[in-house]
C-alpha positions as CSV (number, residue, x, y, z in Angstrom):
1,X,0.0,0.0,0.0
2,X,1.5,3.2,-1.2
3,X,1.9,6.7,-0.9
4,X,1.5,8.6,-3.9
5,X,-0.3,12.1,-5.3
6,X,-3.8,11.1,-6.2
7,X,-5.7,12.2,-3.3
8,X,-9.1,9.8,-2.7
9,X,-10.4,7.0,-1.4
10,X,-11.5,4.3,-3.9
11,X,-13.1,0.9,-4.0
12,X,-11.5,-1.7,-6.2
13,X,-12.2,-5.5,-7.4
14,X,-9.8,-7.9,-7.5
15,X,-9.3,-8.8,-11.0
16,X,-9.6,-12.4,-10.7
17,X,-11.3,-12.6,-14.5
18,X,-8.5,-11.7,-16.4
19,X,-5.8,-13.7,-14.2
20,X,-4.3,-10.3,-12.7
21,X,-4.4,-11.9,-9.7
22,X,-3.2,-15.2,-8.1
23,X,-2.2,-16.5,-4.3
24,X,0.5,-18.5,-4.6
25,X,2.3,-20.5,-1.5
26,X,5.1,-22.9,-1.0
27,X,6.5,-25.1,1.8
28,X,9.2,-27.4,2.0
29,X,8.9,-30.7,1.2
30,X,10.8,-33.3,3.1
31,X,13.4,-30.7,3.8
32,X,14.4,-31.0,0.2
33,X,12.8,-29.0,-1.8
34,X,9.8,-26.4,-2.0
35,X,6.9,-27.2,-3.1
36,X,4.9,-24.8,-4.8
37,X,1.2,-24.0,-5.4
38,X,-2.0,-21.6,-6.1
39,X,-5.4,-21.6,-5.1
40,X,-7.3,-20.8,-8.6
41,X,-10.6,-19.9,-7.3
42,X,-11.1,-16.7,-4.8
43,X,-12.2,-12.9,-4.9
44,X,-11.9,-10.0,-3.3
45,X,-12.6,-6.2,-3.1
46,X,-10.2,-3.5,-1.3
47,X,-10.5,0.0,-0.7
48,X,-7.6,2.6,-1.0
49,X,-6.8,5.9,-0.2
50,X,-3.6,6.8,-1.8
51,X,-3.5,10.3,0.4
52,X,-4.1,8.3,3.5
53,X,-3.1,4.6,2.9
54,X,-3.8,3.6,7.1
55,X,-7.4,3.8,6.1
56,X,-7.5,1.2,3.3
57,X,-9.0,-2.5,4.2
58,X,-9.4,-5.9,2.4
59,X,-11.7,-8.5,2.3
60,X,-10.8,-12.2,-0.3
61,X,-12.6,-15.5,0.5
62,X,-11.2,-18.4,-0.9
63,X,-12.4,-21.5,-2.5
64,X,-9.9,-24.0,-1.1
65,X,-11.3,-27.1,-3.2
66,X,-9.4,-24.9,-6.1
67,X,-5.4,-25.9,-4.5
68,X,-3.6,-26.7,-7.2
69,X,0.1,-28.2,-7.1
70,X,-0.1,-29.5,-10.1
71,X,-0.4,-33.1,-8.9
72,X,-3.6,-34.3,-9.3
73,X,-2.7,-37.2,-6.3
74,X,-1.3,-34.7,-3.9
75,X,-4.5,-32.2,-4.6
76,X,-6.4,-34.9,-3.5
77,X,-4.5,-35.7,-0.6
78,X,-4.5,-31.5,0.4
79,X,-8.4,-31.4,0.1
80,X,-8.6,-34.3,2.4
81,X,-8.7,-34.7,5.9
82,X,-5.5,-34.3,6.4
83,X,-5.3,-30.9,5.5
84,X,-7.6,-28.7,4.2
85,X,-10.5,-31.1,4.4
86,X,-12.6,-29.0,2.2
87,X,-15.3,-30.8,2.2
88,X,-16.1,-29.8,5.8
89,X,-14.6,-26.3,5.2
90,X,-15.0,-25.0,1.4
91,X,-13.7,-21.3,2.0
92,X,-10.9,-19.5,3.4
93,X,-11.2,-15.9,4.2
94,X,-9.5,-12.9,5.1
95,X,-10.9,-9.7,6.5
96,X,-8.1,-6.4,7.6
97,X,-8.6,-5.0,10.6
98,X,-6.4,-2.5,10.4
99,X,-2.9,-0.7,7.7
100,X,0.0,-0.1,9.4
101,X,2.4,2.3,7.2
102,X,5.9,2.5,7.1
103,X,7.1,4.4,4.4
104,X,6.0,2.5,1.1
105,X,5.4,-0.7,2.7
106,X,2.8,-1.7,4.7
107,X,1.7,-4.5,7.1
108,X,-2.0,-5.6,6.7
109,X,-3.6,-7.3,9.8
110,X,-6.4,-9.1,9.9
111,X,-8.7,-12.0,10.6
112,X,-7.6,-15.0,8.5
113,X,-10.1,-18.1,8.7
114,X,-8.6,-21.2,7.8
115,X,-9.5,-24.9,8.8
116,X,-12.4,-23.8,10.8
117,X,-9.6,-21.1,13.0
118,X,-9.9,-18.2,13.2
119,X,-6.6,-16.1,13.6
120,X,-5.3,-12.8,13.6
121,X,-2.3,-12.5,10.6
122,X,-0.2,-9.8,9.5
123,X,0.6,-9.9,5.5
124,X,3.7,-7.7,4.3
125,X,2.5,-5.6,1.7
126,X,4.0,-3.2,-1.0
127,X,2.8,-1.2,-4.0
128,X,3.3,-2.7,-7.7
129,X,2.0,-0.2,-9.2
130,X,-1.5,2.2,-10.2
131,X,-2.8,4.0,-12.8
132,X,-5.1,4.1,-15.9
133,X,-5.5,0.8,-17.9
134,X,-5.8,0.4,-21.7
135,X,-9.8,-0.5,-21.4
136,X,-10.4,3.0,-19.8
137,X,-10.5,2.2,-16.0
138,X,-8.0,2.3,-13.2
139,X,-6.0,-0.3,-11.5
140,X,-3.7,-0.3,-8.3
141,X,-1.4,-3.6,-7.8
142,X,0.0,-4.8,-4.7
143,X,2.3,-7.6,-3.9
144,X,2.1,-9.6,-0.2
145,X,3.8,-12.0,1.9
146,X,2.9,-13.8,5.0
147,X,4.2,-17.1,6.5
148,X,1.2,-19.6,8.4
149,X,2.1,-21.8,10.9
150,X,-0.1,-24.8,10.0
151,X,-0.6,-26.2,13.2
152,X,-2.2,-22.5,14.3
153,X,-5.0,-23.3,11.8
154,X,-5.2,-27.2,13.0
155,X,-3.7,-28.3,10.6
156,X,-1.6,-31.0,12.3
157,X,-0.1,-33.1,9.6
158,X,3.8,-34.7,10.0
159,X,5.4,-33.1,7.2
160,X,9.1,-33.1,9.0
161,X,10.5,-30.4,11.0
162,X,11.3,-28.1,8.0
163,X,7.8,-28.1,7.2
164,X,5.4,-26.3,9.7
165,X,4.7,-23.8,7.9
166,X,3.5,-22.8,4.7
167,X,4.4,-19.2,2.8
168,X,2.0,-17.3,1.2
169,X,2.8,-14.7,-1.9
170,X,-0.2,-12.5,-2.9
171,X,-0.1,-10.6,-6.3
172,X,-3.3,-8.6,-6.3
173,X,-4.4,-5.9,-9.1
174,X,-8.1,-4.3,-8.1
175,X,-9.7,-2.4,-11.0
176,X,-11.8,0.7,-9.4
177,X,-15.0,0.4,-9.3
């Protein structure tokens, strides 16, 4: 979230249509290796206020049937009981609570539901970009990081000691409403 010279609040929608958009995560596997993968189905809106950026908020739910690893096996396994067990527990949201600004980075905290748990997270957050778009409306981008230790969200799964918890890497571009 960024400080810049336009001067309003604004309301934006993720632009998960067009694949502007994507939560990506990794964790290691076996100590090895990472292993890397998205969720393809979520949406989101956010509000922004380039003049006074404390003020902005987001709100995403997530479909967490969508995990994809790009293993059809493993996404089976992940959906299951397990882990995700998305069949008792088909979304995944997150809701701020409140921008904290340091310069041009930010640190979003908020309610995360995942599992069933309800936690308070912080996501690192810094501006991409904004501006005018080549379809005649306005975009702002943001890029954002947090790390989730699984076990916080009951996830309690033997994965070795190197993997506990899982990173998260959110790319999000919101066209204003």
């Amino acid at each position: 979230i960024a400080l810049s010279s336009a001067a309003s609040a604004a309301d934006y929608v993720i632009d998960t249509e067009r694949s502007h958009a994507s939560i990506n995560f990794r964790i290691k596997h076996l100590g090895f290796s990472w292993l890397t993968g998205r969720f393809d189905d979520f949406n989101g809106t956010f509000t922004f206020d380039e003049a006074k950026p404390e003020a902005s908020a987001v709100k995403v739910e997530i479909n967490t049937d969508s995990i994809n690893t790009n293993h059809a096996e493993r996404d089976k396994h992940l959906r299951g009981k397990d882990f995700l067990d998305t069949a008792q527990f088909p979304k995944a949201s997150f809701e701020s609570t409140a921008v904290k600004i340091d310069g041009d980075k930010a640190t979003i905290v908020g309610n995360l539901t995942l599992h069933g748990v309800t936690k308070e997270i912080e996501i690192e957050a810094e501006p991409v970009g904004g501006g005018e778009d080549p379809w005649g409306g306005y975009r702002q981008g943001f890029i954002g990081t947090t790390t989730l230790p699984l076990k916080d969200f009951g996830i309690d799964y033997d994965l070795g000691p190197d993997a506990q918890e899982v990173e998260l890497t959110l790319n999000v571009e919101g066209v204003r409403k």
